[in-house]
N, CA, C and O atoms as CSV, one atom per row, in Angstrom:
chain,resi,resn,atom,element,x,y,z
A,1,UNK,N,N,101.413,111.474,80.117
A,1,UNK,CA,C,102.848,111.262,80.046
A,1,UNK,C,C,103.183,109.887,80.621
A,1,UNK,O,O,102.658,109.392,81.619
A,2,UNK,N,N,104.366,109.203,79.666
A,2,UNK,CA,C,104.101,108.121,80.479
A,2,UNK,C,C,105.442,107.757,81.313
A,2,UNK,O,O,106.579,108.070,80.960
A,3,UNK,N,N,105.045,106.927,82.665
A,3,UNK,CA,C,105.966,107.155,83.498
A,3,UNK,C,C,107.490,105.957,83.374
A,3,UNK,O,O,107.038,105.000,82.746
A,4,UNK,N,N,108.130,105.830,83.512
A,4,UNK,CA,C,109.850,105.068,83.496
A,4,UNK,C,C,110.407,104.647,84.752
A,4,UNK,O,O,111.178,105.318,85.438
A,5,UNK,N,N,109.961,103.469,85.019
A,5,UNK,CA,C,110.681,102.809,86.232
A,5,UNK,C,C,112.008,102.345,85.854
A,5,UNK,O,O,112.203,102.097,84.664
A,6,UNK,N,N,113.206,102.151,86.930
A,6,UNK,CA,C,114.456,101.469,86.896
A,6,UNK,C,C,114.291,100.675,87.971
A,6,UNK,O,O,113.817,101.140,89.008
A,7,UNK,N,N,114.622,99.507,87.876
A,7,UNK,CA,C,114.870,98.559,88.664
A,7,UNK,C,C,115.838,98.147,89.084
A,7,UNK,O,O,116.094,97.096,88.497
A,8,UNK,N,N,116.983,98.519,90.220
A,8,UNK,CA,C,118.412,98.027,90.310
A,8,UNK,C,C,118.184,96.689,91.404
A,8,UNK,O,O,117.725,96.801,92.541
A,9,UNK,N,N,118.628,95.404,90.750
A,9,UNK,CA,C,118.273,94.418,91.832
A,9,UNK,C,C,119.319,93.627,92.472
A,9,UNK,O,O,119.199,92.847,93.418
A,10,UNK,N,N,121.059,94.157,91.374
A,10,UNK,CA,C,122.329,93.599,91.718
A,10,UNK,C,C,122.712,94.521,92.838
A,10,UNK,O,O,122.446,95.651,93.246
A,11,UNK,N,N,123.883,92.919,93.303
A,11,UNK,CA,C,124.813,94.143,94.287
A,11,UNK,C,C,125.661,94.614,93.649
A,11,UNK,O,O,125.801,94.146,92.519
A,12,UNK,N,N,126.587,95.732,94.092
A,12,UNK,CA,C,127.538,96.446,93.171
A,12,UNK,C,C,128.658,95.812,93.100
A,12,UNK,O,O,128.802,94.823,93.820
A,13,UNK,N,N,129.675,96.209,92.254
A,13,UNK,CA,C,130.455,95.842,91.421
A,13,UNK,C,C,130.739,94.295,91.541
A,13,UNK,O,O,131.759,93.689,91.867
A,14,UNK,N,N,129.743,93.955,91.243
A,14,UNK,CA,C,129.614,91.955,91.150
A,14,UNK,C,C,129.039,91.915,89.504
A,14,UNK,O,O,129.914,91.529,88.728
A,15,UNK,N,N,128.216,92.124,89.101
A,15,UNK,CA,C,128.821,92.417,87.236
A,15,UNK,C,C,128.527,93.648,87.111
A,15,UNK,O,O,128.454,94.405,88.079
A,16,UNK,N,N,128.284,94.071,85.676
A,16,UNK,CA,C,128.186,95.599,85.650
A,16,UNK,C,C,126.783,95.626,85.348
A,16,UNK,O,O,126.686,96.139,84.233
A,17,UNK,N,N,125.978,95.415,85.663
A,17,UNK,CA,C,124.193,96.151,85.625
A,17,UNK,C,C,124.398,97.239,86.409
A,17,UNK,O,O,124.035,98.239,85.788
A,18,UNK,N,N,124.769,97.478,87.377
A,18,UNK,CA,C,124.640,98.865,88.308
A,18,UNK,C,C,124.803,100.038,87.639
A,18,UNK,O,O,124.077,101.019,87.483
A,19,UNK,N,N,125.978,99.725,87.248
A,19,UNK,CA,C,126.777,100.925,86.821
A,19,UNK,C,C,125.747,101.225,84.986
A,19,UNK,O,O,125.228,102.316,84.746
A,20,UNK,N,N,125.693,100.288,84.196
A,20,UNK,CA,C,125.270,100.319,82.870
A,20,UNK,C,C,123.353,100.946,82.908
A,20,UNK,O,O,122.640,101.401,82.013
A,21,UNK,N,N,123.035,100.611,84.723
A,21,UNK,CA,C,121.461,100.906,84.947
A,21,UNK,C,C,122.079,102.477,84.910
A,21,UNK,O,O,122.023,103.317,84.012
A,22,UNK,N,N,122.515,102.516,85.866
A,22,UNK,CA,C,122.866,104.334,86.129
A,22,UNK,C,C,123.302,105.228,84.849
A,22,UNK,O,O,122.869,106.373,84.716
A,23,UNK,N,N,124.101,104.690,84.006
A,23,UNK,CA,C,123.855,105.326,82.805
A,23,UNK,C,C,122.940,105.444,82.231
A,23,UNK,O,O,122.642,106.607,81.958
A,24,UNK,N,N,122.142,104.490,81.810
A,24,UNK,CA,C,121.119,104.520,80.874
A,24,UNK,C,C,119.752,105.658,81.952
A,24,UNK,O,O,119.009,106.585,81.629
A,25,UNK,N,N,119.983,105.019,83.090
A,25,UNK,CA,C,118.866,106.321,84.096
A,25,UNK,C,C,119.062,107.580,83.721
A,25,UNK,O,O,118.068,108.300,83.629
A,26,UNK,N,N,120.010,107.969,83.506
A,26,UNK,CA,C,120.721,110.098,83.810
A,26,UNK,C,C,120.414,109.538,82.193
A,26,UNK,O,O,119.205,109.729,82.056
A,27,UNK,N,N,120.966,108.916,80.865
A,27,UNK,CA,C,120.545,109.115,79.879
A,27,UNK,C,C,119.123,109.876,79.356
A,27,UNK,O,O,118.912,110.803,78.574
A,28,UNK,N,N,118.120,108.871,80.322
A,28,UNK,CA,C,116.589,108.492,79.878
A,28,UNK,C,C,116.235,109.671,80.466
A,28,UNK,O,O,115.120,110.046,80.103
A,29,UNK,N,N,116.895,110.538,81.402
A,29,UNK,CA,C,115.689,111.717,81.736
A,29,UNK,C,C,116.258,112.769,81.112
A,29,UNK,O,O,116.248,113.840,81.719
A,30,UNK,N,N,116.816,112.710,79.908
A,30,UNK,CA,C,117.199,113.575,78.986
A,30,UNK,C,C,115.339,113.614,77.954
A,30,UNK,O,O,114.884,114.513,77.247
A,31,UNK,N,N,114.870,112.556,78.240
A,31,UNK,CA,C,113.553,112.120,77.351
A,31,UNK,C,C,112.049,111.916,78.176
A,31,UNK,O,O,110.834,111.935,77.977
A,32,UNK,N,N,112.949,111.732,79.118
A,32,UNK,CA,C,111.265,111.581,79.940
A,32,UNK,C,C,111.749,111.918,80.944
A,32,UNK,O,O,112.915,111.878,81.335
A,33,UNK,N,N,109.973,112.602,81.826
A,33,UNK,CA,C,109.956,113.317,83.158
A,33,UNK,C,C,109.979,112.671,83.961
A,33,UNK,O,O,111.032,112.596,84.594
A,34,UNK,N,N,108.910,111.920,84.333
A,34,UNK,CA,C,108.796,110.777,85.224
A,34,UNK,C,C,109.878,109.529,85.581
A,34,UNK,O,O,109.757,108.375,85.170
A,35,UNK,N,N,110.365,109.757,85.969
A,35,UNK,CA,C,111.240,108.590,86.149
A,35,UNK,C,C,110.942,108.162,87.915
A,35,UNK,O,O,110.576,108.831,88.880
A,36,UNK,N,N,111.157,107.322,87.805
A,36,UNK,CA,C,111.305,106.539,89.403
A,36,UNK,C,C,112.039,104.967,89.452
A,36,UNK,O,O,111.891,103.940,88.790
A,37,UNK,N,N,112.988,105.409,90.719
A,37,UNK,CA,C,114.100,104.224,90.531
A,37,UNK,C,C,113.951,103.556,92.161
A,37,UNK,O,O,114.082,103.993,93.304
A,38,UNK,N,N,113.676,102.524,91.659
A,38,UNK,CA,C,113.794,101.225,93.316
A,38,UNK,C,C,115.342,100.577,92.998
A,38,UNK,O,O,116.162,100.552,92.080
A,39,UNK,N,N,115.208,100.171,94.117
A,39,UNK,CA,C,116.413,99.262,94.502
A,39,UNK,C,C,115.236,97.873,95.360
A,39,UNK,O,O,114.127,97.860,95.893
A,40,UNK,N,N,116.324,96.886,95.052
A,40,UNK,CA,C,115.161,95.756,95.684
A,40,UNK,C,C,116.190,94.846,96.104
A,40,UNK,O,O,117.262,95.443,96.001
A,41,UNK,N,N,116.401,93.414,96.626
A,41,UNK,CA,C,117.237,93.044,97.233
A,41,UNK,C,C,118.959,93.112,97.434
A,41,UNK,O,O,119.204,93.965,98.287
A,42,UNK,N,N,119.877,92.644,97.049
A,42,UNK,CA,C,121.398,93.389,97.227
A,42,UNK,C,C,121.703,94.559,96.693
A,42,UNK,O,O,122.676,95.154,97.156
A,43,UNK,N,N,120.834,95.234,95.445
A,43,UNK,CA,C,121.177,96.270,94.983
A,43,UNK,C,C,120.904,97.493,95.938
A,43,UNK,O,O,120.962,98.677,95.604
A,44,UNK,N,N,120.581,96.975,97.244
A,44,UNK,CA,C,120.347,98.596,98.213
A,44,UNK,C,C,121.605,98.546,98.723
A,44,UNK,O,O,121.382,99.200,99.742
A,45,UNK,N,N,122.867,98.241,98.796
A,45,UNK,CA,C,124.256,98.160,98.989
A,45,UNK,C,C,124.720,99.147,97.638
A,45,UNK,O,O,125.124,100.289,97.859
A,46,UNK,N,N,124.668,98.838,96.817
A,46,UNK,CA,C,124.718,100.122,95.798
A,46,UNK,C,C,124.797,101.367,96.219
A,46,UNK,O,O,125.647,102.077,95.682
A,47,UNK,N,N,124.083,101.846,97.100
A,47,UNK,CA,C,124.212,103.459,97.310
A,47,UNK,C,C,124.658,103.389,98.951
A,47,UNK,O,O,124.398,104.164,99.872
A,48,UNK,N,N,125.181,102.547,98.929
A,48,UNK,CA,C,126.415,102.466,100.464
A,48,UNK,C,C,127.544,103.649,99.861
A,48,UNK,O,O,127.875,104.002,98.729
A,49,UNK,N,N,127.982,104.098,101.412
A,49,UNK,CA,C,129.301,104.988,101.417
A,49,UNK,C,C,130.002,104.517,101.603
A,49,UNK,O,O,129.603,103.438,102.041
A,50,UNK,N,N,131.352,104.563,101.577
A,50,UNK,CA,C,132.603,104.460,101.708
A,50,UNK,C,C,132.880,103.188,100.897
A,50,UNK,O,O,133.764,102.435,101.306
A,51,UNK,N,N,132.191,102.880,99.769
A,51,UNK,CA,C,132.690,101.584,98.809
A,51,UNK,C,C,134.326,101.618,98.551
A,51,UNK,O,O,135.062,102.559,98.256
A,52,UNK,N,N,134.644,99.979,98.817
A,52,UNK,CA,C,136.514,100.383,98.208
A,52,UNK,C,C,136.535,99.373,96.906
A,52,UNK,O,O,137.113,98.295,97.044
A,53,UNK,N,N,135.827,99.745,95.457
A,53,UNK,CA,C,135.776,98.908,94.293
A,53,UNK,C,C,136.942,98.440,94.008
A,53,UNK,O,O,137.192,97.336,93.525
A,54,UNK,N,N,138.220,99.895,94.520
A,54,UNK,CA,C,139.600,99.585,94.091
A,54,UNK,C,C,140.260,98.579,94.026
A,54,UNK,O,O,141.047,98.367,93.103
A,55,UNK,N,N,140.022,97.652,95.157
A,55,UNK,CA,C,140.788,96.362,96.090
A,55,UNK,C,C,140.279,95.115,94.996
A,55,UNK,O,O,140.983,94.207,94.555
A,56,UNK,N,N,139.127,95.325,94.772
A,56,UNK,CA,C,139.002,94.061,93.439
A,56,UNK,C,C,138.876,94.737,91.734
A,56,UNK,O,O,138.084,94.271,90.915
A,57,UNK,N,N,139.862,95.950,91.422
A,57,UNK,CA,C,140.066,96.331,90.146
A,57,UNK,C,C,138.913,97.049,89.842
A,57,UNK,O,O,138.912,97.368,88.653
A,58,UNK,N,N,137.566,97.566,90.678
A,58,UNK,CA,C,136.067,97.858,90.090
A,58,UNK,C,C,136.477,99.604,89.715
A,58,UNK,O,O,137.649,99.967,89.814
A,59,UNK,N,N,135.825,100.186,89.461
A,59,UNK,CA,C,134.716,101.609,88.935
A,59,UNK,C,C,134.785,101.712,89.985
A,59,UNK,O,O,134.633,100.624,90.541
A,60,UNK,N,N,135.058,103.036,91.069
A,60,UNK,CA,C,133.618,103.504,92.422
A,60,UNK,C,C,132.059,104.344,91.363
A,60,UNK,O,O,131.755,105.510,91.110
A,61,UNK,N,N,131.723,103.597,91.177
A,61,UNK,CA,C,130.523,104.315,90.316
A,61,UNK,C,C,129.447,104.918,91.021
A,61,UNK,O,O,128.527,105.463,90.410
A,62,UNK,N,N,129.524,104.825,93.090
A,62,UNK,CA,C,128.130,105.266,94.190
A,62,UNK,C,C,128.084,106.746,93.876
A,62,UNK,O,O,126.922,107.150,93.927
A,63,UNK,N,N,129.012,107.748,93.548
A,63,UNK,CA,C,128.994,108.732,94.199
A,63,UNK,C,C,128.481,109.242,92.829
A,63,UNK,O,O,128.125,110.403,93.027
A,64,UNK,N,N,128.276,108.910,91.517
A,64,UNK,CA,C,127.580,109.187,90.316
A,64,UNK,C,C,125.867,109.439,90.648
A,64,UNK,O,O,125.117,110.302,90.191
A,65,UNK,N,N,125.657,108.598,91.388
A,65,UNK,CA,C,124.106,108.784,92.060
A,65,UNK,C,C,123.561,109.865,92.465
A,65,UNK,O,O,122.393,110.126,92.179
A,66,UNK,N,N,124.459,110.809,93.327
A,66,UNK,CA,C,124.408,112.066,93.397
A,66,UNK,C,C,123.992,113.276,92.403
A,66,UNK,O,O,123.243,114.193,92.739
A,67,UNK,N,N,124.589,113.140,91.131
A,67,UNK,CA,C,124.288,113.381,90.004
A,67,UNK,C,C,122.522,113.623,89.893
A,67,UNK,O,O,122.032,114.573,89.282
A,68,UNK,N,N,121.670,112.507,90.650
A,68,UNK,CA,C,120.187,112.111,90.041
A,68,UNK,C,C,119.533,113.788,90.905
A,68,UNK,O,O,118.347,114.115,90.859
A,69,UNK,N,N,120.082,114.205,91.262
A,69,UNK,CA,C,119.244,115.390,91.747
A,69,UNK,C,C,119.569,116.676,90.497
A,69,UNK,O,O,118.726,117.567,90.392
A,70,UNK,N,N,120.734,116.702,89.647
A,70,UNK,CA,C,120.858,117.357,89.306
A,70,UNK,C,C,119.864,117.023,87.677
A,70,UNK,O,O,119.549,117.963,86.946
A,71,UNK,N,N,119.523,115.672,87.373
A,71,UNK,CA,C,118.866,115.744,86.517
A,71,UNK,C,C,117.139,115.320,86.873
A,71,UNK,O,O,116.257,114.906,86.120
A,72,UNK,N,N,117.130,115.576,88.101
A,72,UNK,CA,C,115.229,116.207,88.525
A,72,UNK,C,C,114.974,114.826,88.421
A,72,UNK,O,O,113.845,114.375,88.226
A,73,UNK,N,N,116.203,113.999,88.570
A,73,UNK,CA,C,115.273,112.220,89.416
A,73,UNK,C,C,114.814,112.144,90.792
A,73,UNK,O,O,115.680,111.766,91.582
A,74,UNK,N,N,113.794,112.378,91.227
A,74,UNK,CA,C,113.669,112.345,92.749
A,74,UNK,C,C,112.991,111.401,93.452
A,74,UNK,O,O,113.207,111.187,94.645
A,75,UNK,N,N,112.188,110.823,92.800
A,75,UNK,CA,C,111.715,109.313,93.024
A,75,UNK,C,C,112.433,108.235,93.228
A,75,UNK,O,O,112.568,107.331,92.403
A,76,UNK,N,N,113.142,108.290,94.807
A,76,UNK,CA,C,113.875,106.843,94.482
A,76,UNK,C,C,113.453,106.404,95.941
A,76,UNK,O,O,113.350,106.838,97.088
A,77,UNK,N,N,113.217,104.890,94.915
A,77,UNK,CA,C,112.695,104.056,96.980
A,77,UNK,C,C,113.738,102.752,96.749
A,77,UNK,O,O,114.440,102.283,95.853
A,78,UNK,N,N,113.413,102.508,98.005
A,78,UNK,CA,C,114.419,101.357,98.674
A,78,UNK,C,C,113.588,100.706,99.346
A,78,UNK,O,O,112.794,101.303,100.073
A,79,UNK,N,N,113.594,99.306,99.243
A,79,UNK,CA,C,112.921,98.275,99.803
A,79,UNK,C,C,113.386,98.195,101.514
A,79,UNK,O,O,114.482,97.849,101.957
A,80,UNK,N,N,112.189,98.627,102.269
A,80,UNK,CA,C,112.824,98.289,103.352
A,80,UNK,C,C,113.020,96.667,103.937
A,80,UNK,O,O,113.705,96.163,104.827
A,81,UNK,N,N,112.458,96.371,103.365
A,81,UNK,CA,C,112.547,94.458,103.671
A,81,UNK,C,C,114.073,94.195,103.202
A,81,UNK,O,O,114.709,93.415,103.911
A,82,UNK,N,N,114.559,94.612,102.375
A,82,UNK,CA,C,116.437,94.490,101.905
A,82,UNK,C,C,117.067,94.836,102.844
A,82,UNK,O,O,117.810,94.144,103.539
A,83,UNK,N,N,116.698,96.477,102.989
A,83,UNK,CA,C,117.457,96.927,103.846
A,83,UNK,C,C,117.829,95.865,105.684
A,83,UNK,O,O,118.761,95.978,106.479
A,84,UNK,N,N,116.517,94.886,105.690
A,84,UNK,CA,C,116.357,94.140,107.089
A,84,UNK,C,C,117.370,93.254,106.915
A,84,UNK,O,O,118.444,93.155,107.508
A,85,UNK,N,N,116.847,92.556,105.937
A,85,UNK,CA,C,117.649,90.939,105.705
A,85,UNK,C,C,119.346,91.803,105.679
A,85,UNK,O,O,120.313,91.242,106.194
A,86,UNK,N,N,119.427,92.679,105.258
A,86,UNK,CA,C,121.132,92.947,105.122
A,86,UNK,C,C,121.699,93.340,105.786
A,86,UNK,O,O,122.918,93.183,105.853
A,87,UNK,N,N,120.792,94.212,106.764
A,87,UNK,CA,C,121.302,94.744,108.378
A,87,UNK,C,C,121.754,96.080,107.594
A,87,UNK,O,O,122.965,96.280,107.690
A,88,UNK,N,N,121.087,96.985,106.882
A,88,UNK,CA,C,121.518,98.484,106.815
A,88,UNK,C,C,120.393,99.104,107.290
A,88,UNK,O,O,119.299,98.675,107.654
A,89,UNK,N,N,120.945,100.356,107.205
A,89,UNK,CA,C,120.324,101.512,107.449
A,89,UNK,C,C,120.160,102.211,106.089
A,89,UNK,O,O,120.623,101.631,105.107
A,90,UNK,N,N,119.287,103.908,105.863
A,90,UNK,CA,C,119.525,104.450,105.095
A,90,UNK,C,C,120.497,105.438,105.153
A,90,UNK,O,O,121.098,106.000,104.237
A,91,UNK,N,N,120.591,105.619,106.769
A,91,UNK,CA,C,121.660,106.759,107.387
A,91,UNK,C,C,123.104,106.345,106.302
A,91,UNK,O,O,124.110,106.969,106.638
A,92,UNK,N,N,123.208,105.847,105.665
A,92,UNK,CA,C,124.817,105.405,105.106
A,92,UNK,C,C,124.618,105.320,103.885
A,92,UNK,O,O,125.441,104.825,103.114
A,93,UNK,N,N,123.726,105.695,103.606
A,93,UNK,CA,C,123.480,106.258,101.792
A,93,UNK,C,C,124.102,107.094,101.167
A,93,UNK,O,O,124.307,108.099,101.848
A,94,UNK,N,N,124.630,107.152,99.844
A,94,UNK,CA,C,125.156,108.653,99.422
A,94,UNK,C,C,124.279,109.545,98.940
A,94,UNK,O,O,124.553,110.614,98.396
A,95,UNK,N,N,123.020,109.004,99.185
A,95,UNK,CA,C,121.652,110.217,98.713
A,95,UNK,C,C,120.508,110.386,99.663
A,95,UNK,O,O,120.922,110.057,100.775
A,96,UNK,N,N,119.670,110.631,99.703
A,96,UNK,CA,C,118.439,110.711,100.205
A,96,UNK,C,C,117.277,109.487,99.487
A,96,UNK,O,O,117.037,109.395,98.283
A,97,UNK,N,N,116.847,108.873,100.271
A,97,UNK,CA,C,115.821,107.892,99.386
A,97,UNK,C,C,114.462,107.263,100.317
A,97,UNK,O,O,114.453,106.795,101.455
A,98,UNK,N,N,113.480,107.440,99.450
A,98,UNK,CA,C,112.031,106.596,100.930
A,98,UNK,C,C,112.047,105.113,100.937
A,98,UNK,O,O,111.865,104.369,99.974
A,99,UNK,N,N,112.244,104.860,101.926
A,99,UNK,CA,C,111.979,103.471,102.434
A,99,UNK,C,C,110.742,102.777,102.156
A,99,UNK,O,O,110.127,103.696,102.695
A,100,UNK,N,N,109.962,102.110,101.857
A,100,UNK,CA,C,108.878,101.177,101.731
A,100,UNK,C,C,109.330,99.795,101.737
A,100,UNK,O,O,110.278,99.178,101.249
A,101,UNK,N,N,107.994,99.438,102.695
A,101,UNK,CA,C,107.640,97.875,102.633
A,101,UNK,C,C,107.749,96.972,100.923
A,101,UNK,O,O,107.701,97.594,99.861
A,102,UNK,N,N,107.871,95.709,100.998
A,102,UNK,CA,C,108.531,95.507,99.198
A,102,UNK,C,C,106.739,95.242,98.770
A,102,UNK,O,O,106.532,95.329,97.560
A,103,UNK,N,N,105.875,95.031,99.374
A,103,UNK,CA,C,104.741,95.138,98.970
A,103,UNK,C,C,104.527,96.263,98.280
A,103,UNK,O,O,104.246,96.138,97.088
A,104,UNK,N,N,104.612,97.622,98.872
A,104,UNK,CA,C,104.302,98.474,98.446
A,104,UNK,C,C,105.346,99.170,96.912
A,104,UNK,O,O,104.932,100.026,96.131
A,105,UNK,N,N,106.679,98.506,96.859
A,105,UNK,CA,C,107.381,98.851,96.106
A,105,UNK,C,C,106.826,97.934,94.766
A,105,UNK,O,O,106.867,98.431,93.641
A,106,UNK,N,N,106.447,96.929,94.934
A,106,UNK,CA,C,105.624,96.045,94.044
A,106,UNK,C,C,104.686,97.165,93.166
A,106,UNK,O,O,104.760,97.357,91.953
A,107,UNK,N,N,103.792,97.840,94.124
A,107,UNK,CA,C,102.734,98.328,93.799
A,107,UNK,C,C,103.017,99.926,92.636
A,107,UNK,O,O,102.434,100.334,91.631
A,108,UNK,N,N,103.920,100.312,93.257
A,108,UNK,CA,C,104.727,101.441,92.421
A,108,UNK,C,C,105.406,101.182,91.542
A,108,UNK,O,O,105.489,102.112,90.740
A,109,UNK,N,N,106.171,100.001,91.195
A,109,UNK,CA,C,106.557,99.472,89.905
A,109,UNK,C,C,105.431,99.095,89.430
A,109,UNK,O,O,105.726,99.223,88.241
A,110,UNK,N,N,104.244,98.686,89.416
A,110,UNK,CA,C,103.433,98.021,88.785
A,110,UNK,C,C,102.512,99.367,88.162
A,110,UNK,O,O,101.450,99.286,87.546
A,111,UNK,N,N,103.103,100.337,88.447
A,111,UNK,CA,C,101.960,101.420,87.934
A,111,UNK,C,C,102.730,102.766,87.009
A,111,UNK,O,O,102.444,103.910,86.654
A,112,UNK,N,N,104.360,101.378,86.854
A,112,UNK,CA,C,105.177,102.388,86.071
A,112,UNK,C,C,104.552,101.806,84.386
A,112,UNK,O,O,104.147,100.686,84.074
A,113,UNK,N,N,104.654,102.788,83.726
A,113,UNK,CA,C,104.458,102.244,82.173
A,113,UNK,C,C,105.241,101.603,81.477
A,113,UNK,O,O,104.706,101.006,80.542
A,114,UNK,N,N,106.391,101.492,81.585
A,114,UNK,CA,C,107.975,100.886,81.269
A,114,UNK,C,C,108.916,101.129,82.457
A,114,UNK,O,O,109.210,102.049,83.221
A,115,UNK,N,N,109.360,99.386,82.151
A,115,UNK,CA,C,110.133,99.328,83.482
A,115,UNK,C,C,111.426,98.670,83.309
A,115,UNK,O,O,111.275,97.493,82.983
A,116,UNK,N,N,112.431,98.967,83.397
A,116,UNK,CA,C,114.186,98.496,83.042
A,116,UNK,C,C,114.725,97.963,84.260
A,116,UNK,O,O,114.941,98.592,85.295
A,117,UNK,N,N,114.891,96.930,84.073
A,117,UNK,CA,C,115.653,96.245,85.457
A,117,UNK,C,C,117.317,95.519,85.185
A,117,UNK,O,O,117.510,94.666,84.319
A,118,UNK,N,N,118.182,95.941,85.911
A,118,UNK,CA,C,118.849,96.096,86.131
A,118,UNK,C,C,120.010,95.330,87.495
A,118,UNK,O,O,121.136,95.792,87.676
């Protein structure tokens, strides 16, 4: 079977890849099992809480993420090297997600069979 990486690498609502990745993600596991989704530099602000998109006209599109449990996405990592340079935590996520070194997130995208970045 072959496996489906997503790559989210924007920050949110600065253009629309976020939001257009997250569709096409909940789309694609209508078709495939495997899926696994990183986040890699500003796009780990993406699954921040309390986003206010309102104030510059955006979508709140974070709390759609939630959604990924209900369609059996459970593979999702977050670069912990982003998380440094940006000063977050994961405690302020709207999901659950594993942290890894970006070496190692390298290594798990590299062993996806198709990979969509975003």
């Amino acid at each position: 079977m072959k496996s489906l990486g997503f790559v989210f690498k924007s920050l949110p609502h600065s253009v629309s890849s976020g939001r257009e990745g997250l569709d096409a993600l909940l789309a694609a596991s209508a078709y495939c099992e495997h899926i696994q989704l990183f986040f890699v530099g500003g796009a780990v602000a993406q699954l921040l809480e309390d986003q206010q998109p309102d104030k510059i006209l955006s979508r709140d599109y974070s709390a759609t993420f939630k959604l990924m449990e209900l369609y059996d996405i459970e593979d999702v990592y977050v670069c912990q090297d982003s998380l440094d340079k940006m000063g977050l935590s994961e405690a302020s996520f709207v999901i659950d997600v594993q942290t890894l070194p970006a070496h190692s997130m390298a290594e798990k995208i590299h062993h996806c069979d198709v990979v969509l970045t975003f």
